[in-house]
C-alpha positions, -999 to 999 in steps of 0.1 A, spaced: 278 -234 -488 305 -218 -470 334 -242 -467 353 -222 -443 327 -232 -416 320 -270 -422 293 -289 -396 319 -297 -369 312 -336 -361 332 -357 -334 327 -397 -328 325 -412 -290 339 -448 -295 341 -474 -266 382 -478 -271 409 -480 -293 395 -511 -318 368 -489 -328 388 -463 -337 406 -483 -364 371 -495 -373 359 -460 -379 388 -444 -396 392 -475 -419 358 -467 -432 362 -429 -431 387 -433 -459 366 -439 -489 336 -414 -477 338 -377 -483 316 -361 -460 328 -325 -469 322 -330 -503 284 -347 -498 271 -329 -468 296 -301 -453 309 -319 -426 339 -327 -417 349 -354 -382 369 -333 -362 381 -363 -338 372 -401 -331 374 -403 -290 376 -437 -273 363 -433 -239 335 -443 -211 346 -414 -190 317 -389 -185 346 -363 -180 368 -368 -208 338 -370 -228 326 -338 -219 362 -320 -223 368 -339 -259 334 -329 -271 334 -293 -263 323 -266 -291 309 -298 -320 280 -291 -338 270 -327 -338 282 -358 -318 276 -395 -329 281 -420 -299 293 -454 -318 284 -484 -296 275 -519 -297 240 -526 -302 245 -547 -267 228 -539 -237 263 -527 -223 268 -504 -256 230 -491 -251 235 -480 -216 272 -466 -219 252 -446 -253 222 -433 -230 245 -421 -205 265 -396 -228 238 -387 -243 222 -373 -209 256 -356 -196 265 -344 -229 229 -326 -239 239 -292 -230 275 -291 -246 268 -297 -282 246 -289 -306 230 -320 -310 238 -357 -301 228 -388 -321 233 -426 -317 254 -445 -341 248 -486 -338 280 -509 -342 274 -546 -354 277 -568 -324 307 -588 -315 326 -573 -353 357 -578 -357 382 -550 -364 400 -571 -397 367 -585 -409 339 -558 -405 328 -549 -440 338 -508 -437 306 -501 -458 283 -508 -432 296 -480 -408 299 -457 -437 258 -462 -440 258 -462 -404 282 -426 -406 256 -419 -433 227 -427 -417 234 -409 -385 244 -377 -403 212 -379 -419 191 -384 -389 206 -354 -373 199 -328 -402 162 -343 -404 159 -336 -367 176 -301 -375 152 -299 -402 126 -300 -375 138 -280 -351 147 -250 -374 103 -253 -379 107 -252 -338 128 -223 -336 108 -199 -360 77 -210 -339 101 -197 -307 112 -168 -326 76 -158 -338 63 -166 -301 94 -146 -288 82 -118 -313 47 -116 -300 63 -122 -265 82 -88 -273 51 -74 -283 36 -82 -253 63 -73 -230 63 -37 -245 26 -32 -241 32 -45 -206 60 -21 -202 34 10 -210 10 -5 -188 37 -8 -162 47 29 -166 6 45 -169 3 23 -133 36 34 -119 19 71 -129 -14 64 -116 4 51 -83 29 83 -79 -4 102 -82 -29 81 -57 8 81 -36 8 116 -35 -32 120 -32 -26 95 1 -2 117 15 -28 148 13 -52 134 26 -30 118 58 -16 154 60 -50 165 61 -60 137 82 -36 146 106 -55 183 110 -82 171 115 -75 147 139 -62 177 155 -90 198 151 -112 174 165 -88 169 193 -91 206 200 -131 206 196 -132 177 214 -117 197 242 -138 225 240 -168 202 242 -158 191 276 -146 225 287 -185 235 281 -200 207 287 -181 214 327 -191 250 327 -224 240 317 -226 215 345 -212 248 371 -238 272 351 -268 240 358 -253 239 393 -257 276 399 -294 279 385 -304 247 407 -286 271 434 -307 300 422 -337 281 423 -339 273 457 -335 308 465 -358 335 470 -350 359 439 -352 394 440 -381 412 411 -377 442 401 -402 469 390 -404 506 378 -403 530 406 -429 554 386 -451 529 375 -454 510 411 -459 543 426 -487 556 403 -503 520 410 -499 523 448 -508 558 453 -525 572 421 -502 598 416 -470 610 396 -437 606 413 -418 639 412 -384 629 423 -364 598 428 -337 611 443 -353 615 475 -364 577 475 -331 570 469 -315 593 500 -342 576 524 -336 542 512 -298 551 514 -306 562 551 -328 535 565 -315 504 544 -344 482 544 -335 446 541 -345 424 512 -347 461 494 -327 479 464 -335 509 451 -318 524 422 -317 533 384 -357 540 384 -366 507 397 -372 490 428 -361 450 437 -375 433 461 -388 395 467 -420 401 465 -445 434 450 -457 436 482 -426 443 498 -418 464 471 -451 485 478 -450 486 512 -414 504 509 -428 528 489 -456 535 513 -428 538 542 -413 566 519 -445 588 510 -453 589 553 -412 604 557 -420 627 525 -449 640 538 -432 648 569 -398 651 554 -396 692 561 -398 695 596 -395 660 615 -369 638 592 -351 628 622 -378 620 645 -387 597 618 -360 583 610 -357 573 651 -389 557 647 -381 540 624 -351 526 638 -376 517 668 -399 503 646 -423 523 653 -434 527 618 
């Protein structure tokens, strides 16, 4: 055992009378020989705050005090402010009502002893504590490692669902856009579907024009092969019969009697086309014909 670093062990005392006790029967016990201890200080005080100052940095602290009810509570008292200064704290039992020039010294030395002793067994026991701590700190290590890897796989896994969010809210965003244009073209067509529904309902109530061939009306009407269409189209130019269009080979009209009957007008000015095309065509004006 190291003697350079004996078990540092100061002694609270209730005042100056057990002081003298104490050191009286310090003088035929040698600690550092027996156990590695040497007591650093005896302090004779009931202040909470001196106590705390004068115990600072010992290994082990013995409160010496009657066995009295005053001398158990003043004991109970340190030993609840002074917990977290020192290493450990233990309770060391004076004979009641003893008398500095009669106390038989070899009592306290037991008592010294005894108190000592009950420290290291409670050492003893702890150390066991601590390598529990220490293994459970070990696995806790352990743990806190795994939980480390974990930590940095999720922090992965949640840069890349980050980044897979922002995608798809950038391609969100299109088509949102998309849809707002669609959505506009929709209701563009669906108005110039209304005008075009409009317009046939229009249409409808009209009387519509029908057009057929020229050549084939004309072989149906009068048997025979039309042989030019370009004097149907200067007569109807000339008279410009209502309700009648004539061009391109066909002939419009509202209905395929009105259609024929223009025709039939035509052949009676073609056959007298030659010699009395304007006696006709003031006859027609007349409505003679």
């Amino acid at each position: 055992m190291d003697a350079k670093n004996p078990i540092d062990v100061r002694i609270i005392v209730e005042g100056a009378s057990d002081v003298e006790s104490i050191s009286k029967a310090m003088r035929n016990i040698a600690l550092g020989a027996e156990y590695h201890i040497t007591i650093s200080s005896i302090i004779p005080t009931t202040s909470s705050e001196i106590a705390k100052r004068a115990v600072k940095g010992a290994d082990i602290v013995l409160i010496a005090t009657d066995v009295d009810a005053p001398g158990r509570e003043l004991a109970e008292k340190f030993q609840k402010i002074l917990k977290d200064e020192v290493g450990h704290i233990e309770r060391m039992k004076l004979p009641f009502g003893h008398d500095v020039e009669y106390i038989d010294p070899y009592l306290i030395q037991n008592e010294i002893k005894n108190a000592i002793i009950r420290s290291g067994l409670i050492a003893i026991a702890n150390i066991k504590l601590l390598r529990e701590y220490e293994d459970k700190l070990k696995e806790s290590n352990v743990e806190i490692r795994n939980l480390s890897q974990i930590n940095r796989e999720l922090e992965a896994i949640n840069k890349d669902i980050s980044f897979k969010h922002d995608e798809l809210a950038e391609t969100n965003n299109k088509l949102e856009v998309e849809a707002e244009n669609l959505n506009k073209k929709y209701n563009d067509l669906k108005n110039e579907f209304a005008a075009l529904k409009r317009e046939y309902e229009d249409i409808q109530g009209k009387d519509l024009f029908e057009v057929y061939s020229i050549n084939e009306l004309w072989k149906e009407a009068f048997d025979e092969e039309l042989d030019d269409y370009e004097q149907i189209y200067f007569i109807s130019n000339e008279f410009k019969p209502e309700n009648i269009v004539v061009g391109q080979n066909r002939i419009a009209a509202i209905t395929k009697k009105d259609a024929v009957d223009w025709l039939k007008i035509i052949r009676t000015v073609l056959i007298f086309y030659d010699s009395k095309i304007e006696d006709l065509k003031e006859d027609f004006d007349k409505g003679k014909i």
